[in-house]
MDAnalysis code that builds the backbone (N, CA, C; Angstrom):
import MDAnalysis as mda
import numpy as np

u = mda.Universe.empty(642, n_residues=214, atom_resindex=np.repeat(np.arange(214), 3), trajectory=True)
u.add_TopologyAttr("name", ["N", "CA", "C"] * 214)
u.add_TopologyAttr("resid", np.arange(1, 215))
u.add_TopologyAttr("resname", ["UNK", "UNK", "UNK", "UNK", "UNK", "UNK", "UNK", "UNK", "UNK", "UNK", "UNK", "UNK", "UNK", "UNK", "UNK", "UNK", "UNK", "UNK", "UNK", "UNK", "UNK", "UNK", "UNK", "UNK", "UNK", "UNK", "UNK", "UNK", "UNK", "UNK", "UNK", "UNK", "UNK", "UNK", "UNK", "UNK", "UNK", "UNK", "UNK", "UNK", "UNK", "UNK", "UNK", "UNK", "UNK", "UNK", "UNK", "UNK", "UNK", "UNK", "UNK", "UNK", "UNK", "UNK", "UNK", "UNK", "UNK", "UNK", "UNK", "UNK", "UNK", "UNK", "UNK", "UNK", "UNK", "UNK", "UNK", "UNK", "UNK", "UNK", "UNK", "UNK", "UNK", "UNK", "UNK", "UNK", "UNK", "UNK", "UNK", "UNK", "UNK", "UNK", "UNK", "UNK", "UNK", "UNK", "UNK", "UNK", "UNK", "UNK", "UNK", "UNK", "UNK", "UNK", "UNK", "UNK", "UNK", "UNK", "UNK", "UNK", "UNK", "UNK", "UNK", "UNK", "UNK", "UNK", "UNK", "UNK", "UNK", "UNK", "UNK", "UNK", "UNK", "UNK", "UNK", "UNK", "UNK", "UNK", "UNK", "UNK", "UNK", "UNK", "UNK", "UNK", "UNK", "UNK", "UNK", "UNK", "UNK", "UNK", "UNK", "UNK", "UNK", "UNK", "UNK", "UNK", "UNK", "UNK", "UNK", "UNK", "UNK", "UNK", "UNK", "UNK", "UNK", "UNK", "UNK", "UNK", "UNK", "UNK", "UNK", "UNK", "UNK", "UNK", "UNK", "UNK", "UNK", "UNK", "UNK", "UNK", "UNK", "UNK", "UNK", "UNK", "UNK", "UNK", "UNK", "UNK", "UNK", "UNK", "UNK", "UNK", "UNK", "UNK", "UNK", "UNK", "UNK", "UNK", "UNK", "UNK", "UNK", "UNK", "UNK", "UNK", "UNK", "UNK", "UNK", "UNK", "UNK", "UNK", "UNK", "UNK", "UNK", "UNK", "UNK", "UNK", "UNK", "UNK", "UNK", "UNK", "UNK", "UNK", "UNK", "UNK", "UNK", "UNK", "UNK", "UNK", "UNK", "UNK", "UNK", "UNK", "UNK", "UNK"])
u.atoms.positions = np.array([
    [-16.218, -20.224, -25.638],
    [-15.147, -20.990, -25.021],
    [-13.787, -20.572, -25.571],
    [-13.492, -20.185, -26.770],
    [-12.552, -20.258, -27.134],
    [-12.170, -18.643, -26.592],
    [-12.782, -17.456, -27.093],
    [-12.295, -16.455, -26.208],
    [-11.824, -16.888, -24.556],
    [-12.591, -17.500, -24.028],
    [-12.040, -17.698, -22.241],
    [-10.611, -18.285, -22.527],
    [-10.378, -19.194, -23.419],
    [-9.072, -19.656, -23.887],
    [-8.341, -18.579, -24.128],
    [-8.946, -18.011, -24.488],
    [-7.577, -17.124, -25.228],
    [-6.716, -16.039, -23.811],
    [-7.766, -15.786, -22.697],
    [-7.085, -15.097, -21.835],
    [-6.805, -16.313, -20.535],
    [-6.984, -17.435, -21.080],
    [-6.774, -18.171, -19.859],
    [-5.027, -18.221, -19.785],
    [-4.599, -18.465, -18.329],
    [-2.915, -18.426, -18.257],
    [-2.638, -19.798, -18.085],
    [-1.594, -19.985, -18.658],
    [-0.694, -21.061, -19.095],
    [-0.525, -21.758, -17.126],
    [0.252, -23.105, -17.432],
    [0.759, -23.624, -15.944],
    [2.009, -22.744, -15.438],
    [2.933, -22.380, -16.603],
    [3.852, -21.669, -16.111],
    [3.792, -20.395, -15.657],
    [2.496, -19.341, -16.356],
    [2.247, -18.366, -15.655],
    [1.157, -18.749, -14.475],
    [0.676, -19.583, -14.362],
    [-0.269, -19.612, -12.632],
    [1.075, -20.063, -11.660],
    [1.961, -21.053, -11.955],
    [2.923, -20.870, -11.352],
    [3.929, -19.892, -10.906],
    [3.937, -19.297, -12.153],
    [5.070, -17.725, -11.463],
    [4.145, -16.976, -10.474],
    [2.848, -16.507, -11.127],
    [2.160, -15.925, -9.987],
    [1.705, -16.164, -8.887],
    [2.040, -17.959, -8.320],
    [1.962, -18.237, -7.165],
    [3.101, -17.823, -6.364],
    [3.957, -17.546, -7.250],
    [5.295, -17.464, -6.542],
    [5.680, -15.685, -5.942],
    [5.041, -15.304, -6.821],
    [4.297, -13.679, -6.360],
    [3.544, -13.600, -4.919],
    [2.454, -14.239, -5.041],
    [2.130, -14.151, -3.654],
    [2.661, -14.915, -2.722],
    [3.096, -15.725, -2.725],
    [3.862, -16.222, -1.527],
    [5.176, -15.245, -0.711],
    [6.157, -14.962, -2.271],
    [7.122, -13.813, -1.753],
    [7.093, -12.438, -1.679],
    [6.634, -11.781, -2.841],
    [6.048, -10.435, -3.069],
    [5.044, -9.838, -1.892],
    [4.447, -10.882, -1.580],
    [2.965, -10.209, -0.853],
    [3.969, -10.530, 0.621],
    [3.577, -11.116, 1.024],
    [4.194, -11.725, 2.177],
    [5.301, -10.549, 2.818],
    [6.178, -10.442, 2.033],
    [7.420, -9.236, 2.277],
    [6.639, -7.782, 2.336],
    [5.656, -7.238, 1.190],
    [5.370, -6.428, 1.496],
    [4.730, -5.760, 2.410],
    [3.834, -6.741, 2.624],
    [2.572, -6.300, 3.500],
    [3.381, -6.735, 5.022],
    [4.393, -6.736, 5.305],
    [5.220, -7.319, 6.494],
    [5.764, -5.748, 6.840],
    [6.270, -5.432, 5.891],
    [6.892, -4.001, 5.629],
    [5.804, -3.117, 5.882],
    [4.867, -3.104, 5.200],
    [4.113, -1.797, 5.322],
    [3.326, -2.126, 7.124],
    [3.084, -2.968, 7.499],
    [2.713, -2.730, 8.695],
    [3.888, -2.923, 9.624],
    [5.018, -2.397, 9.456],
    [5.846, -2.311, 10.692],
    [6.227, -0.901, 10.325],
    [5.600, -0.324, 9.450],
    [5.964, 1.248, 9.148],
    [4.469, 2.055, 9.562],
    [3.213, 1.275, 10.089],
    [1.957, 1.797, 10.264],
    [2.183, 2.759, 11.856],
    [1.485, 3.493, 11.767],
    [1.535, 4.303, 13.031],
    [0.752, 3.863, 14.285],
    [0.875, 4.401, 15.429],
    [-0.359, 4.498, 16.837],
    [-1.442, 4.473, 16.161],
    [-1.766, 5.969, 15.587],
    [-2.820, 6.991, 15.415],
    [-4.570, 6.132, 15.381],
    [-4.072, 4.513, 15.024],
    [-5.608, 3.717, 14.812],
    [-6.057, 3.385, 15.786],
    [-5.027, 3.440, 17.078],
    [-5.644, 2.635, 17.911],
    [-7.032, 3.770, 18.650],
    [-6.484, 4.890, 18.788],
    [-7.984, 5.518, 19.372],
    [-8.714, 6.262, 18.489],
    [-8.773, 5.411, 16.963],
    [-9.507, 6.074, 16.561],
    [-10.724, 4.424, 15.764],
    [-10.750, 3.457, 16.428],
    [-11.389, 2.416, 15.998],
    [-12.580, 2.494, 16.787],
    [-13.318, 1.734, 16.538],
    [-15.143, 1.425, 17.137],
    [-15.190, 0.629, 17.636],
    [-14.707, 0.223, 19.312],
    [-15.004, -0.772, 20.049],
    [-13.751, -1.375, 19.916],
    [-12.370, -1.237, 20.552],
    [-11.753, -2.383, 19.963],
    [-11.197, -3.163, 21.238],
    [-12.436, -3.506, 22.135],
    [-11.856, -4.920, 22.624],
    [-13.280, -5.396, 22.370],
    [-13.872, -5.388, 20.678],
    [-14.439, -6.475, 20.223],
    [-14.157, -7.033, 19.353],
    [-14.053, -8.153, 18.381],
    [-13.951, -8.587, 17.294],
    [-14.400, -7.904, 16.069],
    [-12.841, -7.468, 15.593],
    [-13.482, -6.948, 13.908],
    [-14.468, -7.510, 12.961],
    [-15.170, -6.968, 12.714],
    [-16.320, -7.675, 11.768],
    [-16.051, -7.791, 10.362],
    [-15.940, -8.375, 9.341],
    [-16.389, -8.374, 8.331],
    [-16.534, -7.328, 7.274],
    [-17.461, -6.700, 8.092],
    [-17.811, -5.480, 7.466],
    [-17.128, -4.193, 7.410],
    [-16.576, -4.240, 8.632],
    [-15.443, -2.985, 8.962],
    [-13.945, -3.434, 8.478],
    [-13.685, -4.463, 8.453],
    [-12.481, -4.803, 7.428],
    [-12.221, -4.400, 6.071],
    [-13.605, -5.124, 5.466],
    [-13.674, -4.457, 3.969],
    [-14.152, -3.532, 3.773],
    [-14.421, -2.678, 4.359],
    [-14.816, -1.301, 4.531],
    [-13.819, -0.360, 3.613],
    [-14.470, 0.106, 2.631],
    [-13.592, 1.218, 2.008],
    [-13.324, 2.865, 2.786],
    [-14.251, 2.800, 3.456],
    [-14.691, 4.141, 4.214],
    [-14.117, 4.200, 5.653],
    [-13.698, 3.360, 6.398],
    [-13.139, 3.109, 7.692],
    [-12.303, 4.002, 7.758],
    [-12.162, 4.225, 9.682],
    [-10.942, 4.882, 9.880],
    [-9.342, 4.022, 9.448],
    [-9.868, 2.476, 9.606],
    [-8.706, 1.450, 8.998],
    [-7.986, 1.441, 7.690],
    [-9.281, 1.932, 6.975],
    [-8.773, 1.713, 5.642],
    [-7.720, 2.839, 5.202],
    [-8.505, 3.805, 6.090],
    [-8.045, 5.436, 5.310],
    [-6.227, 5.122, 6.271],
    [-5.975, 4.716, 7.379],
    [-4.660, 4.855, 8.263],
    [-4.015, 4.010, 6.924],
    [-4.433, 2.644, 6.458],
    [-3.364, 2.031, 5.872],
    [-3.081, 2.338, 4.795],
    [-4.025, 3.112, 3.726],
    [-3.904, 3.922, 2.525],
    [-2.926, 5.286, 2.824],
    [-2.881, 5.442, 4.050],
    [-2.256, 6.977, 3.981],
    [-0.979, 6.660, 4.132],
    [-0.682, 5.528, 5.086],
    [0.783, 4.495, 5.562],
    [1.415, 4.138, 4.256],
    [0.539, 3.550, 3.035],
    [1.675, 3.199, 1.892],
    [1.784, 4.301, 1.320],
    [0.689, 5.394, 1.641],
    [1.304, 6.691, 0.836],
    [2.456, 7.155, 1.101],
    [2.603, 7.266, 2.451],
    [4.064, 7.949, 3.060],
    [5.594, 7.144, 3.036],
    [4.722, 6.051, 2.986],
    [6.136, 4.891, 3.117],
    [5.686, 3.408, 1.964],
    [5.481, 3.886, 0.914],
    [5.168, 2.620, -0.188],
    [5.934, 1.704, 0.406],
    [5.914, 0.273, 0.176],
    [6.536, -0.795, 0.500],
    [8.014, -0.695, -0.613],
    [7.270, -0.673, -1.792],
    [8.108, -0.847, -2.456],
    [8.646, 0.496, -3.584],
    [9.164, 1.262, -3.260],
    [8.912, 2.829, -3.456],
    [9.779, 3.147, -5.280],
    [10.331, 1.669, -5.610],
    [10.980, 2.559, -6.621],
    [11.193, 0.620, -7.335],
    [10.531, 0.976, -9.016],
    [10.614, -0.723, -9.671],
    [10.972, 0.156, -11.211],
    [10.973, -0.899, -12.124],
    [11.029, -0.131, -13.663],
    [10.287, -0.637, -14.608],
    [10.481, -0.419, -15.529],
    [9.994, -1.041, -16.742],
    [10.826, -0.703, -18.352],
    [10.204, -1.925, -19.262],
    [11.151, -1.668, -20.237],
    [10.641, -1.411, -21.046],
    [10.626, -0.235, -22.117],
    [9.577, 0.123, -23.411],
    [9.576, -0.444, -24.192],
    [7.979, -0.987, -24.880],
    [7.893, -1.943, -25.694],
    [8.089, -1.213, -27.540],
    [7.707, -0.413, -27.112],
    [8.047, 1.000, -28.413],
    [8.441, 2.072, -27.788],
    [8.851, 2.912, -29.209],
    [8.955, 4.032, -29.301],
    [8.213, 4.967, -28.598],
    [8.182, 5.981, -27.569],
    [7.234, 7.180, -27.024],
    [8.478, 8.697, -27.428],
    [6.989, 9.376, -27.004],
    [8.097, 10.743, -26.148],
    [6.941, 10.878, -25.224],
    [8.057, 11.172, -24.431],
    [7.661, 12.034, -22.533],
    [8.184, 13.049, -22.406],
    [7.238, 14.023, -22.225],
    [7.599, 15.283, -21.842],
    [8.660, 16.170, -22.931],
    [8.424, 15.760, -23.892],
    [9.328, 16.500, -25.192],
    [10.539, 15.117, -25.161],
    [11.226, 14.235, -24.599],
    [11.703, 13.770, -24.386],
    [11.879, 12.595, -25.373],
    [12.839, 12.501, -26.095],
    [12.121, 10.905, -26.722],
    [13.123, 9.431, -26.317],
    [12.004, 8.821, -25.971],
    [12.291, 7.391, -25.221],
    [12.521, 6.579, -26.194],
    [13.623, 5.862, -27.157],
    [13.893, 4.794, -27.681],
    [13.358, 3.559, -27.386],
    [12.881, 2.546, -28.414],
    [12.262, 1.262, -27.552],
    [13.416, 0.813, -27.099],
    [12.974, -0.224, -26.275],
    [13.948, -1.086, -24.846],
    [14.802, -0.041, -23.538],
    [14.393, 0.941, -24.097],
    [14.908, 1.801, -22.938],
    [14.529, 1.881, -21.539],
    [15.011, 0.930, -20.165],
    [14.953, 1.086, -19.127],
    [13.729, 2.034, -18.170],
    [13.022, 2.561, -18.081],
    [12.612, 3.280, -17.393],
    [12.415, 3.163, -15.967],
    [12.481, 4.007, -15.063],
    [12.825, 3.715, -13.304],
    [11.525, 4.620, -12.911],
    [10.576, 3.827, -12.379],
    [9.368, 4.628, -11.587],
    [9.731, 4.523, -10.487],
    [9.001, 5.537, -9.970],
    [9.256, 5.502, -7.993],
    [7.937, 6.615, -7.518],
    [7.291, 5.296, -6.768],
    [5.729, 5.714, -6.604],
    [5.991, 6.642, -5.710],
    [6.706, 6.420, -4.727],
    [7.577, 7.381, -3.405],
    [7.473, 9.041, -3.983],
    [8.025, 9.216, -5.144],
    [7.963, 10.346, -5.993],
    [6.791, 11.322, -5.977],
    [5.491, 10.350, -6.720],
    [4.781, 10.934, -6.719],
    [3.695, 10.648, -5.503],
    [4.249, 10.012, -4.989],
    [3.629, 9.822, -3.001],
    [3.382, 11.229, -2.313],
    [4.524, 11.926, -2.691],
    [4.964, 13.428, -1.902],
    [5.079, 14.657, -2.670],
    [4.423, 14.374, -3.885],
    [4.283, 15.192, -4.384],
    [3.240, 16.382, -4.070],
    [3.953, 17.778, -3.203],
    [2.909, 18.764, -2.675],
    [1.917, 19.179, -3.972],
    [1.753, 19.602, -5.303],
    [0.746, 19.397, -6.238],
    [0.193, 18.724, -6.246],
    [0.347, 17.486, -5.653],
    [-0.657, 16.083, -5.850],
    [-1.550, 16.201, -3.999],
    [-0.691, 16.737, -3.444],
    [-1.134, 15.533, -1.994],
    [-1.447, 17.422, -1.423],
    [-0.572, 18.692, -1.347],
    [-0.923, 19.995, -0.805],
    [0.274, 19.945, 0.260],
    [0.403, 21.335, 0.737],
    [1.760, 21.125, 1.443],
    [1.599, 20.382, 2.797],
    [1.030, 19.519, 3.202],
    [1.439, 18.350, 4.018],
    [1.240, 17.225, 3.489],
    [2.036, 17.529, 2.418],
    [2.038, 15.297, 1.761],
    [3.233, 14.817, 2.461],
    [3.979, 15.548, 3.285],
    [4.958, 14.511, 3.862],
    [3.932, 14.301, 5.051],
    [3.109, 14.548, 5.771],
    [2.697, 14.359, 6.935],
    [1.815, 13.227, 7.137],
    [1.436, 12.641, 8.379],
    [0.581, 11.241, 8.420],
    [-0.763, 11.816, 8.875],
    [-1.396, 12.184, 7.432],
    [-2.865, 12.562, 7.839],
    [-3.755, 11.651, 7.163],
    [-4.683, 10.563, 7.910],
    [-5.213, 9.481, 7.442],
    [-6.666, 10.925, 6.896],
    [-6.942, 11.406, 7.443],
    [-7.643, 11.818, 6.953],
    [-8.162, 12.235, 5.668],
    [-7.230, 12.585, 4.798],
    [-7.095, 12.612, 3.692],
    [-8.068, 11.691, 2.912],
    [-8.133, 10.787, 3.625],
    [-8.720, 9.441, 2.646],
    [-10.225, 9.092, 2.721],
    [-10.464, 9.898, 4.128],
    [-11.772, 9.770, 4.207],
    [-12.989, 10.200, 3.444],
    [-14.011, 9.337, 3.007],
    [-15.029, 9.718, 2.309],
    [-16.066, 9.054, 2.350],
    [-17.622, 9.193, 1.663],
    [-18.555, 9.513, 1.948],
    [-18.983, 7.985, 1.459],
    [-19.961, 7.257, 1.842],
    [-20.363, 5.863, 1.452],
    [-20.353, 5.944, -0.579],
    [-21.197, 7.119, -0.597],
    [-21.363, 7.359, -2.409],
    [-19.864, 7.517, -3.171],
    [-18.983, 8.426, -2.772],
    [-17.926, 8.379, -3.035],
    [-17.117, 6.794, -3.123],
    [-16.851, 6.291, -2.313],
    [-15.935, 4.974, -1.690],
    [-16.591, 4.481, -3.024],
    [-17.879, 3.976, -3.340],
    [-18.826, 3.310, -4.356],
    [-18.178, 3.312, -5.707],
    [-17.248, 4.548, -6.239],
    [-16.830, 4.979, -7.429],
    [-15.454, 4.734, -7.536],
    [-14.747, 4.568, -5.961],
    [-13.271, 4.579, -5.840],
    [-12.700, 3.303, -5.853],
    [-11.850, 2.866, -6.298],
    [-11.375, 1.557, -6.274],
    [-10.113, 1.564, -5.028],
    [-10.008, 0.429, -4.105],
    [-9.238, 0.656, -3.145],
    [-7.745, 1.052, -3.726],
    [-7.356, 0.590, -4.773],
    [-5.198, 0.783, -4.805],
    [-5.673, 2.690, -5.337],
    [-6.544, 3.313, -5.856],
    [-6.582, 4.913, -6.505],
    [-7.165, 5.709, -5.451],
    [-6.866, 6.870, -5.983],
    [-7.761, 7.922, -6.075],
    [-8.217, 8.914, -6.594],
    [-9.767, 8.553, -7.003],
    [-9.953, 9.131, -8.304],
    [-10.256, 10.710, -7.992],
    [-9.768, 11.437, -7.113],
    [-10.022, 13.085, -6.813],
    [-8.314, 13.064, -7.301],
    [-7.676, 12.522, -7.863],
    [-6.216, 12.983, -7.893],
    [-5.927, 12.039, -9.557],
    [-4.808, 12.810, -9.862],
    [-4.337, 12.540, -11.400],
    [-3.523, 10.926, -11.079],
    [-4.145, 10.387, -12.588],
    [-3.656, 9.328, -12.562],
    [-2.507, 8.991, -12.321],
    [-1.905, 8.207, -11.154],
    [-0.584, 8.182, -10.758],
    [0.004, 8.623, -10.003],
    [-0.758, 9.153, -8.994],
    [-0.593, 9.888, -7.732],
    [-0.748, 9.087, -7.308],
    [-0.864, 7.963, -6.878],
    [-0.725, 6.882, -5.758],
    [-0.997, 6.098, -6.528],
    [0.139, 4.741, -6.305],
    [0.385, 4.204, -6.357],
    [0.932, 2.459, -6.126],
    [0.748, 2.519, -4.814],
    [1.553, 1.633, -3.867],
    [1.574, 0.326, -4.536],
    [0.662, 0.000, -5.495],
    [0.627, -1.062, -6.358],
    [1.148, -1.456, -7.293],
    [1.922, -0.306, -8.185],
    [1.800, 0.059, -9.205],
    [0.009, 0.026, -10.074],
    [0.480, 0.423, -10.936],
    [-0.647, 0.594, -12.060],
    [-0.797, -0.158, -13.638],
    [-1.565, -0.116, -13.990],
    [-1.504, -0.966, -15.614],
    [-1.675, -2.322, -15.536],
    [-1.673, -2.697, -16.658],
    [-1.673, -4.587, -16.749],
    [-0.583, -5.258, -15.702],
    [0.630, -4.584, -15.941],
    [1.209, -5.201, -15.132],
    [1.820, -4.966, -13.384],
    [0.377, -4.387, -12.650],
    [0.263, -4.361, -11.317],
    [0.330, -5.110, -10.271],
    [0.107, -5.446, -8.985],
    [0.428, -6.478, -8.371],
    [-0.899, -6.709, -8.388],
    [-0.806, -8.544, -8.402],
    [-1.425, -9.555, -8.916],
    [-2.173, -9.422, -7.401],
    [-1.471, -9.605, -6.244],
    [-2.295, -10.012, -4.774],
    [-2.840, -8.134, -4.358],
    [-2.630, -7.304, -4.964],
    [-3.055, -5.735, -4.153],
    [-4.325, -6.316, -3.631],
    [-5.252, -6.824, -4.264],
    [-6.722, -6.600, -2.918],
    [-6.349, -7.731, -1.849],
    [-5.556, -8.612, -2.164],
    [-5.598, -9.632, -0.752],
    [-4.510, -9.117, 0.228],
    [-3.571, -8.162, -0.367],
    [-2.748, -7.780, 0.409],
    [-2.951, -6.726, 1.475],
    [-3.840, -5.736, 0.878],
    [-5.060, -4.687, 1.290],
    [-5.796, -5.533, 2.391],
    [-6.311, -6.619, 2.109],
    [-7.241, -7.221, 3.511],
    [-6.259, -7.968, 4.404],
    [-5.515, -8.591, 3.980],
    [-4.806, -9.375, 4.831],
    [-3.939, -8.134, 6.087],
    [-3.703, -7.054, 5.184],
    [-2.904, -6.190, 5.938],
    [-3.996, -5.432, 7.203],
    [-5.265, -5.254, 6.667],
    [-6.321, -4.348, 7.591],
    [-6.895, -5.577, 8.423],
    [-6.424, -7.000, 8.289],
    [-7.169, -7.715, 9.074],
    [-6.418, -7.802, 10.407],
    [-4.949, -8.029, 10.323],
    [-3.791, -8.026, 10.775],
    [-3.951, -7.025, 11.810],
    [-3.830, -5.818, 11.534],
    [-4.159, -4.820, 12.091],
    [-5.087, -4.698, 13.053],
    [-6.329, -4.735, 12.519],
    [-7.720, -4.692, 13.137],
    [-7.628, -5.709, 14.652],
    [-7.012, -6.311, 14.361],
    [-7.043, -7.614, 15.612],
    [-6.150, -7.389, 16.353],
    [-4.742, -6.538, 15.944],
    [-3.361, -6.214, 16.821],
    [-3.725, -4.787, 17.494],
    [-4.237, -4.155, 17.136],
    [-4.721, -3.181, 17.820],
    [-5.412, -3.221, 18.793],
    [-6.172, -4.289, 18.942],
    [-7.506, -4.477, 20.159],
    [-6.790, -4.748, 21.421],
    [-5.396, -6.045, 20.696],
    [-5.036, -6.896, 22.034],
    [-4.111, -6.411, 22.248],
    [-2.910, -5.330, 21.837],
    [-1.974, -4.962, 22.317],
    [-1.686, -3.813, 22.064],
    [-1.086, -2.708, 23.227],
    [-0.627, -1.405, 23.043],
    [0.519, -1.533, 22.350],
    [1.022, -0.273, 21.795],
    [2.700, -0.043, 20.726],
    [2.824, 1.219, 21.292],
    [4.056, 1.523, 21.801],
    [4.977, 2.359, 22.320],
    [6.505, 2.488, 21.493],
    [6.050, 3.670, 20.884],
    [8.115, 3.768, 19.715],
    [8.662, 3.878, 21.347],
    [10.401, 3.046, 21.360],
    [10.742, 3.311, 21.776],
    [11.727, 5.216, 21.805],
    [11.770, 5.710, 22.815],
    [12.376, 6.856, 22.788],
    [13.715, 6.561, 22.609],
    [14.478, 7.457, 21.410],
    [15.857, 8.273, 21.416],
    [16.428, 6.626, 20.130],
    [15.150, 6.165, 19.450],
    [15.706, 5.306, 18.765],
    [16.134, 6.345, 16.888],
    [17.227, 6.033, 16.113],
    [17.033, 6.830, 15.433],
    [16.949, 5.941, 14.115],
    [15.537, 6.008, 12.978],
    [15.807, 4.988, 12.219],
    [15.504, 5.235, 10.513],
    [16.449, 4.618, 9.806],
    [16.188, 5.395, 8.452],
    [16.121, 4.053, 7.327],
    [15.459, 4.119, 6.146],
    [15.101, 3.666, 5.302],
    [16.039, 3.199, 4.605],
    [16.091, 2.088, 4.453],
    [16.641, 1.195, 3.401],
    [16.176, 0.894, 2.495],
    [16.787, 0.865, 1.309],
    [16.243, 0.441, -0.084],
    [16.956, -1.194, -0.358],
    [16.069, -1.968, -0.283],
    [16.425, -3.390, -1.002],
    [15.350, -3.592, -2.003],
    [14.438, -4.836, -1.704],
    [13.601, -5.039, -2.677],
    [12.252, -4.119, -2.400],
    [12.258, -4.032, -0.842],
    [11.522, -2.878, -0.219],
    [11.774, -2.248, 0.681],
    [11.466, -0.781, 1.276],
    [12.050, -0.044, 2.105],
    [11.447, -0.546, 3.424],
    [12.640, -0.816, 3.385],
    [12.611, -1.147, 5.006],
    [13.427, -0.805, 6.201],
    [12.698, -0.761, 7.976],
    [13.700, -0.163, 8.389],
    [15.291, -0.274, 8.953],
    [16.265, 0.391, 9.008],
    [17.299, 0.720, 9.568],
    [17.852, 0.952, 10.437],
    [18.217, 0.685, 11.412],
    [18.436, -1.125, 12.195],
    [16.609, -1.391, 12.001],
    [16.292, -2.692, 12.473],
    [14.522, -2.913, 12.690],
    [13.933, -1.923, 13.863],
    [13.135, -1.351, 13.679],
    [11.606, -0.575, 13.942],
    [11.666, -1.178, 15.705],
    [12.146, -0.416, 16.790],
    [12.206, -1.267, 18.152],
    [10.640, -0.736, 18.609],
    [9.445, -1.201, 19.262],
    [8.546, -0.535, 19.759],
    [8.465, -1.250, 21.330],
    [7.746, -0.549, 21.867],
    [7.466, -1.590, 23.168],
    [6.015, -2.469, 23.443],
    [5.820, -3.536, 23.651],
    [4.582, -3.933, 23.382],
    [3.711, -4.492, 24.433],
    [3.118, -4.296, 24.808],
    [1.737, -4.330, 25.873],
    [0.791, -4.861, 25.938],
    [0.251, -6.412, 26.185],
    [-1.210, -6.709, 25.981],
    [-2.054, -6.169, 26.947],
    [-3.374, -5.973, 26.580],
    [-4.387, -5.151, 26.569],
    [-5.127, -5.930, 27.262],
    [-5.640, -5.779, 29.143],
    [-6.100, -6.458, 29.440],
    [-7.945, -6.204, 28.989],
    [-8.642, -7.204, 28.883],
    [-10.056, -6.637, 28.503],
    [-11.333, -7.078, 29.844],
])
């Protein structure tokens, strides 16, 4: 008992971290699917039926792999920091404690060593793999690539608290908007990335939208 004590969180931290998912999640996962592409709709299994269960949480889906490849290209939140608790060196470099540091997953998102020369491109494919594989992979990584090549979560203790509910909530979202309605970019719109708390677009993302008679 007393170990479970010892990692149990206080009222004030279950409170801050409610306050995480309500705003954090909510904003992000808003963002990353208004930056998701066509490309799912003809590539799903049946979709004027009800997503199942199974194909939601599916690590192996064509769903999973479109929305893993979507925060690759366009993280929600592409650039956060942190503050050193000690002394390091990086890269010959030496980092003083309390010194600022600025990550930006975006960075190593597009990195052609990490991703090959089409890491700027929207190839869900990339992600696809084998039931045995998926088994070993945890959904925010990927373990065929160096630690820190993707990101969209960040990484470490202090990662986002909602990544797996944000991960389903976002492929559920999806899974169901795809069945009942077509998306058409509008033509000759021109739109570029903003940096606030997350990148988002410049004016808003215009598409044209279509329900799907069944």
């Amino acid at each position: 008992m007393a170990e479970e004590e010892k990692y149990r969180l206080t009222d004030e931290e279950v409170q801050a971290q409610v306050m995480t998912f309500l705003a954090a999640g909510h904003e992000t996962t808003s963002v990353a699917l208004t930056w998701l592409r066509q490309e799912l709709v003809e590539n799903i299994p049946d979709r004027y039926s009800e997503p199942s269960t199974e194909y939601i949480t599916s690590t192996t889906s064509y769903l999973d792999a479109v929305c893993k490849e979507s925060m690759r290209l366009v993280p929600p939140a592409p650039i956060t920091n942190r503050i050193t608790v000690e002394e390091d060196i990086l890269e010959g470099y030496r980092i003083p404690k309390g010194t600022v540091v600025i990550i930006s997953p975006a960075v190593n998102h597009w990195l052609e060593e990490y991703w090959g020369p089409d890491s700027r491109e929207f190839k869900p494919e990339r992600w696809l793999t084998t039931e045995k594989e998926a088994s070993s992979t945890q959904d925010e990584t990927d373990s065929s690539k160096p630690f820190g090549a993707y990101m969209p979560f960040l990484l470490g203790p202090r990662n986002c608290i909602g990544q797996r509910f944000a991960v389903l909530e976002m492929k559920a979202i999806l899974a169901v908007l795809v069945r009942g309605f077509e998306f058409v970019k509008v033509e000759g719109q021109v739109v570029k990335k903003q940096l606030r708390l997350t990148w988002k677009p410049d004016p808003g993302l215009q598409m044209r939208v279509k329900k799907v008679l069944v």
